[in-house]
N, C-alpha and C positions, 0 to 999 in steps of 0.2 A: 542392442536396444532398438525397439522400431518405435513402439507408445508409447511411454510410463508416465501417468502422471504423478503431479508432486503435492507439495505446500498447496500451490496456486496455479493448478491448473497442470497443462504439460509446456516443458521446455526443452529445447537440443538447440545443439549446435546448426545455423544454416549451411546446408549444402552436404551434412553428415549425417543426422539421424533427422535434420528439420527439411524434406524433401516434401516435393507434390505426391507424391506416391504415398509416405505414411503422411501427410497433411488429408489426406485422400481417406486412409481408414480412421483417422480421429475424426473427420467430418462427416462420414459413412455410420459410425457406432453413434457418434453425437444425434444425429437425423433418425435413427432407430428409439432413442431415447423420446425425444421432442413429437415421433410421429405415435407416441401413443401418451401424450400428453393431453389432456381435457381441455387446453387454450392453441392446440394443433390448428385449427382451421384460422388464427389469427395469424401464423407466422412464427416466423421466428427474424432475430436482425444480428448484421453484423456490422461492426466496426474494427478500425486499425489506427496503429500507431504509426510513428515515422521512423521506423525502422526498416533497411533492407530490404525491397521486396514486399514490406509487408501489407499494400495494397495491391500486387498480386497475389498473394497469398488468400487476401479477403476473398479476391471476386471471385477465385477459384473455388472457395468456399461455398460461394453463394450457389456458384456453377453447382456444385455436389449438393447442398441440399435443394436447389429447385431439381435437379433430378429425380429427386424421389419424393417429389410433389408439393414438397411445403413452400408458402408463400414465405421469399424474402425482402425484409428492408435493409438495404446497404448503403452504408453512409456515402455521402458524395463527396467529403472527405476524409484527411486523418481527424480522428475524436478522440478523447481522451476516455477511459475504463467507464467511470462514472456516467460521461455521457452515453454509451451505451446502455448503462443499468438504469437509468429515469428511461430512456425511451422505453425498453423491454419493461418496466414496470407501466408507464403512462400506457401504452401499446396493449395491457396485458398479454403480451406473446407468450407461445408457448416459451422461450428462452430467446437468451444473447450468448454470442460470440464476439470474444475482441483479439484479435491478431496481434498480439504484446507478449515484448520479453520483459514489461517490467523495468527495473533498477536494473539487467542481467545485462553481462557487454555485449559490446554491439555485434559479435559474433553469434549471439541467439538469435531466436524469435519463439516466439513462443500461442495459445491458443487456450484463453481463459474464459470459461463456464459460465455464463450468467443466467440467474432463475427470474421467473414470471413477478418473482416480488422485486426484484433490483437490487440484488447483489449476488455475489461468488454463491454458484448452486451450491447444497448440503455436503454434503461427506457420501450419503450412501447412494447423491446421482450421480456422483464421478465414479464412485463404486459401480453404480449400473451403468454407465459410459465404458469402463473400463471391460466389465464383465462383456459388455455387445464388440469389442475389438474383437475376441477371441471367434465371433459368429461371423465377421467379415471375408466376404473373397477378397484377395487383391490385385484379382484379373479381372475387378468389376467394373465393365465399360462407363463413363461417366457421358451420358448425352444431357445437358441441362437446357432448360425451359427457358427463356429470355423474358418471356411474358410472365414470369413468377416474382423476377426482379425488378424493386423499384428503388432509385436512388433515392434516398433523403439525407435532410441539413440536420444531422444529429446534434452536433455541434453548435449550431443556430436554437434547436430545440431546449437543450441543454442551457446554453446563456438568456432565453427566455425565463424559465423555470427559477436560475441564480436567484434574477435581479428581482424575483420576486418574493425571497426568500433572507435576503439581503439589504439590509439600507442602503446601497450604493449611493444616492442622494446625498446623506450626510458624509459620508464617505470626501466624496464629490467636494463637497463645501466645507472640509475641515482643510482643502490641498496637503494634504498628509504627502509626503512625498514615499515613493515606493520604490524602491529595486527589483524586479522580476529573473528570476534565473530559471528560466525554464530547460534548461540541461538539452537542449536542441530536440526536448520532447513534445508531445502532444496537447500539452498547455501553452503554449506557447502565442496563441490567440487571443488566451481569455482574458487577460486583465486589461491589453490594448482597444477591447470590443468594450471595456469600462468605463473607463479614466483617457485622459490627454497627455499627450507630452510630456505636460509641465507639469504632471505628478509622476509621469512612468519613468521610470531609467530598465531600457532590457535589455536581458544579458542572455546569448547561446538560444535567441530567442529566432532561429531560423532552419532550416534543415541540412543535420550533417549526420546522413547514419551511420560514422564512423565515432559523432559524440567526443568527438575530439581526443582520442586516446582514453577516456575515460570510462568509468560506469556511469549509466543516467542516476545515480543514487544520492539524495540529501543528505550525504553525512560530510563533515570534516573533512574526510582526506580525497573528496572529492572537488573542493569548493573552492582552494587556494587561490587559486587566478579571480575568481569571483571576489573575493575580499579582496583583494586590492584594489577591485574595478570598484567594489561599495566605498572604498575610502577615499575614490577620486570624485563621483559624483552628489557624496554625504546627502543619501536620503536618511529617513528616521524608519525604518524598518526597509528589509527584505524578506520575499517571500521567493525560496526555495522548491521545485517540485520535480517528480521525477519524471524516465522515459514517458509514462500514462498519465502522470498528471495524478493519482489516488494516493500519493506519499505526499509526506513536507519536513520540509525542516526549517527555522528562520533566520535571521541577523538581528539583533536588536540596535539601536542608535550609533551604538558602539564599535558593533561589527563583530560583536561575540555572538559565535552560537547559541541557537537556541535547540535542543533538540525532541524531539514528540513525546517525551515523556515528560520534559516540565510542559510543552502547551494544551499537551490531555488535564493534564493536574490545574494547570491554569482554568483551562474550560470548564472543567468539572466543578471546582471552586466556584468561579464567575456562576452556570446553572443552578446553585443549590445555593450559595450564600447572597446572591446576588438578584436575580430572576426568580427565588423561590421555587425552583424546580422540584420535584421527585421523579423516583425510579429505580429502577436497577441499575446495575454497572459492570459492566463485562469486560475482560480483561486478558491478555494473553499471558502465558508462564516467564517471559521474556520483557515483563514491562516493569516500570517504578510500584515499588512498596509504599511511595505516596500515599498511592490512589487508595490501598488498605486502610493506611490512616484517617485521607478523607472522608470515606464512607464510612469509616467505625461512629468519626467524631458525627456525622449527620442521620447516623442510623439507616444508612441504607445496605440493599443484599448486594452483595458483592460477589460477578463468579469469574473466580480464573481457569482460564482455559487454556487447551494445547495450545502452540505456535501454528500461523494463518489466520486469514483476518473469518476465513468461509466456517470456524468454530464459532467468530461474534457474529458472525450477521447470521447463524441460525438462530442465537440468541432472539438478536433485533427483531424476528420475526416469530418468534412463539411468547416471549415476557415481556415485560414492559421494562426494557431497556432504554435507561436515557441518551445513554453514549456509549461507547465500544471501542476498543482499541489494541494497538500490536504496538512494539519496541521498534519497530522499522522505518516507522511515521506516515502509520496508515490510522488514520482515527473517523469515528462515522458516528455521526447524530441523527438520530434514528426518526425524528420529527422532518430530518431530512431527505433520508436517503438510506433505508438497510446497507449502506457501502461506504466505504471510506473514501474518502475523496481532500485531495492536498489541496487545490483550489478553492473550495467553501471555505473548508478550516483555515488558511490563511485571512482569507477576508472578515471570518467571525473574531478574527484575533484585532483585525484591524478596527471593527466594530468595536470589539470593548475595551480598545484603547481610546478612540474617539470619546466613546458615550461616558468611562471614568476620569478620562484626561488625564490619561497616564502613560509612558513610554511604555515596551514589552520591557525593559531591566527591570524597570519603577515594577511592573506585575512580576518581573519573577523574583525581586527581592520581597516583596508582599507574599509570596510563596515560601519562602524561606525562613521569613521572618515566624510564620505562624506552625511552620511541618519542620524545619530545619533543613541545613543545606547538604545537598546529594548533589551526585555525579559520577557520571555514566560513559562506558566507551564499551566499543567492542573492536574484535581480531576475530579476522577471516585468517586461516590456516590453510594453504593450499599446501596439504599433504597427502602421501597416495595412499589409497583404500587399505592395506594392511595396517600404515602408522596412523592413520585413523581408529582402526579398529582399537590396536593397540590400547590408543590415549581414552578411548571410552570406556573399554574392556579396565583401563584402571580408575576411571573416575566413577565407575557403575556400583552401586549395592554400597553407596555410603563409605570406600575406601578410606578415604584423606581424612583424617584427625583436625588437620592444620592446614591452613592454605596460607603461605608467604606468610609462617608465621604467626597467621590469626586464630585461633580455636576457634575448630567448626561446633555451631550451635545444634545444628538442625539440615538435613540432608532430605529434599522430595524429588521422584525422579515422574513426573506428570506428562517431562515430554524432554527428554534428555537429563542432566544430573544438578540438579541447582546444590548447592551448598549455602547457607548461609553464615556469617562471622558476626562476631560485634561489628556493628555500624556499616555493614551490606551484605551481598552474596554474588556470588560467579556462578556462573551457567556452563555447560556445554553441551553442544548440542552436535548436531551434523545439518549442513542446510539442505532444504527441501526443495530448493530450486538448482541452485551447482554442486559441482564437487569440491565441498571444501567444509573444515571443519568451525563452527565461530565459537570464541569464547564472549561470555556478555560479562562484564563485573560493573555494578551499584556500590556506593561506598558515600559513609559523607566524609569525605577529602578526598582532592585528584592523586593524593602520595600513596594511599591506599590503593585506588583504583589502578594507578601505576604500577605498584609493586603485585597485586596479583594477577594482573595481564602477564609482565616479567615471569613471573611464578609458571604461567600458564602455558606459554611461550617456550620457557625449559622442560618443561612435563612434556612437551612434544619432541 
């Protein structure tokens, strides 16, 4: 493999396929793309995360497209996804580039697309990104322009923009108290550039591009050490965010998980029953049947889409989308930002706790009480590409009768094999960023969700 991109964007391993050489031809095919773009004479920008290298990576970046003429802005620090995609929108650049592997370990790095509107470019310009590698030399001398390059406070830009979008003030004067986990990622800044001390507690909130043995990812089996740091310091919520800062996940008072599929359903709720909102609703193949519900009961169009967030935010930018979102805990409010960003949406959570005077439990038993109670996990399967194939090649074309037991209802394969049962369904998919297979299972009880994970785990 030299370039292949994926889900989101391209990612490899660094030092393996994540070299200056092919960093060289995805920045090469990238600059062919952008240099016959209608917002070309505006630029193009780049940002990075805090991963390995990965502000040489940027500048090296920058080096390759002011060679072939385009005007860059490159952050003067690490920025998180999102802050990239307001600048590149505010900017109208021809595009952005962010130097991110994401949730992926810290053995990636990775090189994510951003379009002229602010978010993960379309489907068919990675397609034309991809189609311009195969026209690349890779004996192509890179002499870049220094005078093309100009440092900016992405980041600075980005937390202007927030606080304007944000109540932070009441925020401010409710001293809510907060826990931050920024997973030693690229949010790591933002909610101390907010709040004081004596609301913030932060956690992995410094630079360790090793991530501590971990993935930068909001889920559960990443978080452990964090819940116990939350039950020493008992704030009334935490907010969770990944390598880039465009995921989330929370804690409620409690210190239970919260995870992006009740806080889309939350939000979604809060916008239409609450604010009086409308709109459309856009939705990944990998997310809560909720949100189905929600929209049925308010009459709104509801579209579900392949897995990747770059299928909703094409959405966000042709319908009038209120909100969008993926099962990963990337969710994006379109009044905001065509992108997803874990940062906002933690704080709009914190807002309509404030503004209802209600704990996140207190909101997500108010969730329950009205859709009934669900719950959700997933398994990552690292198995090698045959026993992959294998376990597709059997859950493909509606096989399974039964899952752990359950009679299958209803079998869609939109973007991997979903199955549905009484009272949930399981997914399987292959992921689009590693090698590795995930099963998702929804369910309302955790015995269920349990036993067909178990079920799914055997199948392999």
């Amino acid at each position: 493999m030299q370039v292949k991109f994926g889900t989101d964007g391209w990612r490899a391993i660094i030092a393996k396929d994540y070299t200056f050489d092919n960093l060289k031809l995805a920045a090469l095919a990238s600059a062919r793309y952008f240099l016959g773009h209608p917002n070309r004479s505006k630029g193009v920008c780049i940002g990075y995360d805090t991963r390995f290298m990965s502000k040489n990576f940027a500048e090296y970046t920058a080096e390759v497209f002011s060679s072939q003429g385009l005007k860059v802005f490159l952050s003067n620090s690490f920025a998180s996804t999102p802050a990239v995609s307001l600048f590149t929108r505010a900017r109208q650049l021809a595009g952005g580039i962010v130097i991110t592997a994401s949730h992926n370990p810290s053995i990636y790095n990775g090189f994510k697309v951003k379009a002229s509107y602010g978010g993960p470019a379309h489907p068919e310009v990675i397609t034309e990104i991809e189609a311009n590698l195969e026209l690349i030399d890779p004996a192509t001398e890179i002499k870049g322009d220094k005078k093309l390059i100009e440092l900016v406070d992405m980041k600075g830009f980005y937390l202007a923009y927030l606080k304007s979008c944000i109540d932070v003030a009441m925020i401010r004067e409710s001293r809510i108290k907060i826990a931050h986990n920024a997973m030693y990622g690229a949010g790591q800044d933002m909610l101390t550039s907010l709040f004081d001390e004596s609301m913030l507690s932060c956690y992995h909130c410094n630079i360790n591009p090793g991530f501590g043995g971990i993935n930068p990812e909001p889920i559960p089996q990443y978080i452990g050490d964090f819940v116990e740091f939350f039950k020493e310091v008992e704030p009334d919520v935490a907010i969770i965010n990944d390598g880039d800062a465009d995921r989330i996940g929370m804690l409620d008072e409690k210190g239970a998980f919260v995870d992006s599929h009740k806080l889309f359903a939350i939000i979604l709720k809060d916008l239409v029953e609450e604010q009086h909102k409308t709109g459309e609703v856009a939705k990944t193949f990998a997310l809560t049947d909720v949100i189905d519900k929600i929209c049925h009961k308010h009459n709104l169009i509801m579209h579900e889409l392949q897995v990747g967030f770059k299928h909703v935010s094409k959405l966000m930018t042709t319908n009038d989308i209120l909100m969008g979102g993926e099962e990963s805990g990337g969710i994006g409010i379109t009044a905001f930002l065509p992108e997803r960003d874990g940062v906002y949406t933690g704080l709009l959570i914190l807002e309509m706790m404030i503004r209802r005077d209600k704990t996140l439990s207190q909101l997500v038993d108010e969730l329950y009480d009205e859709y009934g109670f669900f719950c959700y996990n997933r398994l990552d399967l690292h198995v090698s590409d045959a026993k992959k194939q294998g376990i597709i090649d059997r859950a493909a074309g509606g096989n399974l009768d039964s899952i752990a037991g359950y009679n299958v209802l209803k079998f869609s394969d939109l973007d991997g094999y979903k199955y549905h049962f009484e009272g949930g369904w399981m997914l399987i998919r292959p992921s689009g960023t590693e090698p590795i297979l995930r099963i998702y299972c929804e369910a309302d009880s955790q015995e269920k969700v349990d036993k067909v994970l178990a079920f799914a785990s055997k199948l392999a």
